[in-house]
N, C-alpha and C positions, 0 to 999 in steps of 0.2 A: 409626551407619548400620545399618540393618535387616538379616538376611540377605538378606531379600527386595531388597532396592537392591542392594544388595551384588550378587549374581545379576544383575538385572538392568543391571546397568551394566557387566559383566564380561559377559554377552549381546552389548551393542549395541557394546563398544567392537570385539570379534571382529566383529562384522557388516559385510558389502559394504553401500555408502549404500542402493543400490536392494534391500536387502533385508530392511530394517528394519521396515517396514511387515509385511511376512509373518512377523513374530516374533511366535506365540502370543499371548506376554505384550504386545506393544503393540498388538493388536487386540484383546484382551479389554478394555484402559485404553482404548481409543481408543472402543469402542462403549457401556463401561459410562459414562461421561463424558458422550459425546452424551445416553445418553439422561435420566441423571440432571440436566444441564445444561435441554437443552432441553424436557426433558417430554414428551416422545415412544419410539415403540418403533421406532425407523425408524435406531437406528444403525450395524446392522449393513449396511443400504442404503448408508448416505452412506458408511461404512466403507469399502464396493469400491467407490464409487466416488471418492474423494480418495486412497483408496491407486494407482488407476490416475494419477490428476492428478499423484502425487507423485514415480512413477517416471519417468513420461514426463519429468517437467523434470528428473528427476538423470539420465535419459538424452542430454537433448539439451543438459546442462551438463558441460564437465569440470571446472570452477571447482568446483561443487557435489559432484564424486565424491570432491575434496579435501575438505572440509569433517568435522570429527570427525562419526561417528553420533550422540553423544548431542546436539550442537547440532541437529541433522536431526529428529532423535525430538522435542525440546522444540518444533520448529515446527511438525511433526504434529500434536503436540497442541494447540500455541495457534490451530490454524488450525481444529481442530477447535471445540474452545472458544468461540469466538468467530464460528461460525456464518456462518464464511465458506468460499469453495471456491476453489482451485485453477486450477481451468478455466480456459482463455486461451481467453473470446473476444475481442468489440468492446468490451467493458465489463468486464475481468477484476478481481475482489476482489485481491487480494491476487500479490505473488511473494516466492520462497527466494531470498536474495541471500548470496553468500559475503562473509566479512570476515577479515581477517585481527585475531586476539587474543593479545594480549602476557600467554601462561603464569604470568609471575612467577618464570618457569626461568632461567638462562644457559646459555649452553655455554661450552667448555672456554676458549673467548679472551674468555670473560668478557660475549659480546653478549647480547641478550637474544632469547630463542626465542617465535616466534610459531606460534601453531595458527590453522588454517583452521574460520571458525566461523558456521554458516548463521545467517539473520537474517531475520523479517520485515515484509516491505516492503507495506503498505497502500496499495492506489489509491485515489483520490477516490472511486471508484465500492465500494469497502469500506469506505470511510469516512464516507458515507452512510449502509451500514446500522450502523455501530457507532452512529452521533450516533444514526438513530431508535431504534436500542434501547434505549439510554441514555435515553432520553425530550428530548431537547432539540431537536428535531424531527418534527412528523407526516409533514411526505413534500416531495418535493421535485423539479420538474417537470424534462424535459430542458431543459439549454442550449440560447438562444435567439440566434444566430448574426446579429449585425445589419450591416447595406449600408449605406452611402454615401445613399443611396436611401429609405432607409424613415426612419420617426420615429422620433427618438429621443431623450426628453426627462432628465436627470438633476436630483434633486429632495433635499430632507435627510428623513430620516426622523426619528422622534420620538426616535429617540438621538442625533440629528446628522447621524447616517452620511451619507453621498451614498450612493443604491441608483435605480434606474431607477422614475419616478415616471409615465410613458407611453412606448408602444413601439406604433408600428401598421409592418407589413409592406406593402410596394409590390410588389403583386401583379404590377407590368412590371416588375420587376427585372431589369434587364440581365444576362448570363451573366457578364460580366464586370467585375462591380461590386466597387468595394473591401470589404472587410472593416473596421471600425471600433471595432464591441467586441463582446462578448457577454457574458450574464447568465444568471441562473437565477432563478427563482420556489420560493421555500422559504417551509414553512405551518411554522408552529412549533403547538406544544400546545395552545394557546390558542383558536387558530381566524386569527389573524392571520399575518399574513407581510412577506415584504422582498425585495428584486432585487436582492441586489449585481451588481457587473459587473466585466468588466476593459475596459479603449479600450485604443485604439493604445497609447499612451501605456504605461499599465503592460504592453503586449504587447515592447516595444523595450527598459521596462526588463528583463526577464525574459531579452529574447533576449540583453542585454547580461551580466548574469548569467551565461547559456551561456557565452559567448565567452571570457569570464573563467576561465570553471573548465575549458576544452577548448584549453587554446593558441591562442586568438583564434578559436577554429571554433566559430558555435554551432549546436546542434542540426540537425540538416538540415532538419527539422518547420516551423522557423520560415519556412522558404522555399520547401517543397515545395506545395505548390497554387495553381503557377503563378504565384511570385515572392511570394506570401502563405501565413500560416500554416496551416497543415491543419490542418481544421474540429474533428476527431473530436480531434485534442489541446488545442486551443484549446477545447472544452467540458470535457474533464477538467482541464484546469486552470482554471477558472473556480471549478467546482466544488470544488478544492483550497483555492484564498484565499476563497471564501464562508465557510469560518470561520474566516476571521483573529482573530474576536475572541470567537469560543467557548470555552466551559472544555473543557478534556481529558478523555479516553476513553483507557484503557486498550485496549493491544494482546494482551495474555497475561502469562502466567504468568513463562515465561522474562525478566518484565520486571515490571509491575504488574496483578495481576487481583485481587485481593480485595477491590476496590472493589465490584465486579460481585458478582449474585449474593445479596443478602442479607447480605454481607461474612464469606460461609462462606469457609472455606479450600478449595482444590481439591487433591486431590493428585495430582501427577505420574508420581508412582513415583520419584521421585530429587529429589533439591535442586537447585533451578534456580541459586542462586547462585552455584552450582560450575561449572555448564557452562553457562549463558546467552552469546550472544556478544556481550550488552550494546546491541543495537538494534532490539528489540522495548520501542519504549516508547510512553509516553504519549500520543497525540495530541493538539501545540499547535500553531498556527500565528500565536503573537503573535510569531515571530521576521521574519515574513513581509517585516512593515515595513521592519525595520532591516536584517540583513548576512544577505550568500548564504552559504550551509553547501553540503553534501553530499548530492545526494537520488537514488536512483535510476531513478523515477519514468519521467523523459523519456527516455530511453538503452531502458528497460525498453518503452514504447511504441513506441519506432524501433524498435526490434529484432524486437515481434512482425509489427509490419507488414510489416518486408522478409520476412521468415518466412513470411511466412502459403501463402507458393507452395510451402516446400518444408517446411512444418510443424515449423519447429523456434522456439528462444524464446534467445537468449544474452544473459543479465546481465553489463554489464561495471559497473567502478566507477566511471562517467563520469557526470556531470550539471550542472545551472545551477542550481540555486536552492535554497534554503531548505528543509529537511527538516520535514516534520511531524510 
């Protein structure tokens, strides 16, 4: 190890969470990075503003003022890296999710000691722009919310797939019409594209999923608009299993980035092997299929919405389904 790590990791382990960002050395890493990254002179912009996004959520977390600094630091930077932001709005990229990680220590009656260890958590709506970056996608339309009411035709596409083969909207749609599936319109590279969806069907299995991982309680999302699923969740997850059967994107460094990039090496300023907290990884979602996992995702969506009246954001470790 360098003096320079060396230093700086004797820096951040002294540092309060919310003041790691204001550490010289990880605003010079953080803006030389964008700009050599992205190819632009603009990161000392996005610098104050992701370091605002960063405190605000280690303010309105105490989960996260637990969390060692140098996992915190390693998410700075993959967040930065990867050309996403912070920002909770309607459609937020990404959030820091605490985890608990098993040191390799004991203590004295022999248990094993765990450190608290931040982690990034990509939304459908950042995992959009990683797939266009990555080129396996040109762009891809919002989710289209379909009724009881309107047409809705399901059809095989040239890989088999079922994906929605016509859709026309019933401009009298009742106010109180079921909900029954929804889709998205995604252009791949080529010039062609495809509509997976989800129906009721995979909406029940998903909420069964909930129920499973919440002591028979699922989600409140799945209920909340007026005895059916809310719209604005029921489109990001749409958008979620639309690449059930894509290849994986890399999330950062603290996980896998050398893929990215030219397959230059990126340097951190410290080895992330050492202090990663192991769930910044790759984006698959061929597990989608088969058994539910861990996701923080929907918990992370409830949470900003009761939020939004009193501007705060609380990640718990609570979810239903399949991690991507």
């Amino acid at each position: 190890m360098s003096n320079q790590t060396e230093n700086l990791v004797v820096v951040l382990k002294s540092a309060k969470p919310a003041e790691i960002v204001e550490i010289p050395a990880v605003k010079d890493k953080f803006i030389a990075m964008h700009n050599a990254i992205h190819g632009t002179d603009k990161g000392e912009l996005i610098y104050h503003k992701e370091s605002f996004n960063f405190k605000k959520q280690i303010a309105e977390s105490p989960a996260l003022r637990e969390c060692s600094p140098i996992s915190l630091y390693g998410v700075f930077l993959d967040i930065n890296v990867n050309g996403l932001t912070l920002e909770q709005g309607s459609k937020p990229d990404c959030y820091i999710i605490p985890r608990s990680h098993k040191t390799g220590q004991k203590n004295a009656q022999g248990q094993d000691i765990y450190e608290k260890r931040a982690s990034l958590q990509v939304s459908p709506y950042g995992e959009l722009k990683l797939r266009m970056r990555a080129g396996q996608i040109k762009y891809a339309d919002n989710p289209v919310i379909v009724y009881e009411c309107d047409k809705f035709v399901i059809g095989l596409n040239d890989r088999g797939k079922q994906v929605v083969k016509d859709y026309e909207r019933n401009t009298s749609r009742p106010k109180d019409a079921k909900i029954v599936a929804c889709f998205v319109r995604i252009e791949r590279p080529d010039g062609t594209f495809e509509m997976p969806y989800l129906d009721q069907d995979d909406i029940e299995r998903l909420k069964g999923y909930s129920a499973r991982q919440n002591y028979n309680k699922p989600n409140a999302l799945y209920t909340s608009n007026n005895g059916q699923i809310d719209t604005g969740f029921l489109a990001a997850k749409t958008i979620k299993h639309a690449f059930a059967t894509y290849p994986k994107v890399p999330t950062g460094k603290f996980s896998t980035l050398e893929q990215e990039f030219n397959h230059q090496e990126i340097d951190y300023g410290l080895d992330p092997e050492s202090y990663a907290a192991g769930a910044t990884e790759d984006i698959s979602h061929e597990e989608v299929q088969d058994e539910p996992a861990f996701d923080e995702f929907d918990q992370a969506i409830e949470d900003s919405q009761d939020a939004e009246m009193i501007e705060t954001v609380t990640m718990e470790d609570d979810d239903d389904e399949p991690i991507f």
